[in-house]
C-alpha positions in Angstrom: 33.6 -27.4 0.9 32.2 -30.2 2.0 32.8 -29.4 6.2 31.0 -26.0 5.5 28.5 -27.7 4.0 28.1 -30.7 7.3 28.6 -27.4 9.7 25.7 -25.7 8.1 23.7 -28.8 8.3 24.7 -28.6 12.0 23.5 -25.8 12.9 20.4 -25.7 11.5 19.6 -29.0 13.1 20.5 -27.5 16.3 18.4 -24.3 15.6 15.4 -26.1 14.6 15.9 -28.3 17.4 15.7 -25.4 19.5 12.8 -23.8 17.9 10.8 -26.7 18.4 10.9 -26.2 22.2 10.1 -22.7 22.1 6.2 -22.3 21.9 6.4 -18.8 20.0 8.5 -20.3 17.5 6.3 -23.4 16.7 4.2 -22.0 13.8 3.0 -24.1 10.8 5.8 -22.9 8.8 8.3 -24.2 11.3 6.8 -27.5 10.9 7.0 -27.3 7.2 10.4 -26.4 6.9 11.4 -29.8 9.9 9.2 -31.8 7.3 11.5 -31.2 4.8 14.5 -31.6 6.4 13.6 -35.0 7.8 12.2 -36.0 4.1 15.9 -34.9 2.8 17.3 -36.9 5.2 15.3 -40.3 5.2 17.9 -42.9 4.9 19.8 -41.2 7.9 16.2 -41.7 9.8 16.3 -45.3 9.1 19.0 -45.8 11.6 16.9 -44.9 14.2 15.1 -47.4 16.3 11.2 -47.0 15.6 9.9 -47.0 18.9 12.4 -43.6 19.6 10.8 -41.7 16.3 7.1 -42.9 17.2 8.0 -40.9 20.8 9.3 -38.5 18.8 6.1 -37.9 16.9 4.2 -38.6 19.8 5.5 -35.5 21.5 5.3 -33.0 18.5 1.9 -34.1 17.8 1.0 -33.9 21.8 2.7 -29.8 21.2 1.3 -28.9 18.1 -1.8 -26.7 18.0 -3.1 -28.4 14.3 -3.5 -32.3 13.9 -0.6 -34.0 11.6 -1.7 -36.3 9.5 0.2 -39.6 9.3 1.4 -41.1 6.4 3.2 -44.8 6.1 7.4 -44.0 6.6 
């Protein structure tokens, strides 16, 4: 149950990875539903080197057509 449960996790990484390239697809909503998967998945987040998630936020905020507001991670 458990590798059903990492492949679905998988895929919808990829597939929101995906939708997040795609202007038409970048909607508030889509941004909602990549906000919760990165707050379900914080201590996996904390493995990553800061300077790679600040670019990271860098970028979506650069492609977004509403301002995010920062909070302290």
């Amino acid at each position: 149950m458990n590798d059903k449960v990492t492949g679905l996790n998988e895929m919808l990484m990829d597939a929101l990875t995906r939708d997040l390239t795609d202007p038409d697809k970048c909607t508030p909503g889509l941004y909602t539903v990549v906000r919760g998967i990165i707050n379900d998945n914080r201590d996996a987040l904390d493995s990553i080197p800061s300077k790679a998630l600040e670019e990271t936020l860098k970028s979506m905020t650069n492609s977004v057509p509403f301002k995010i507001k920062e909070s302290a991670y």
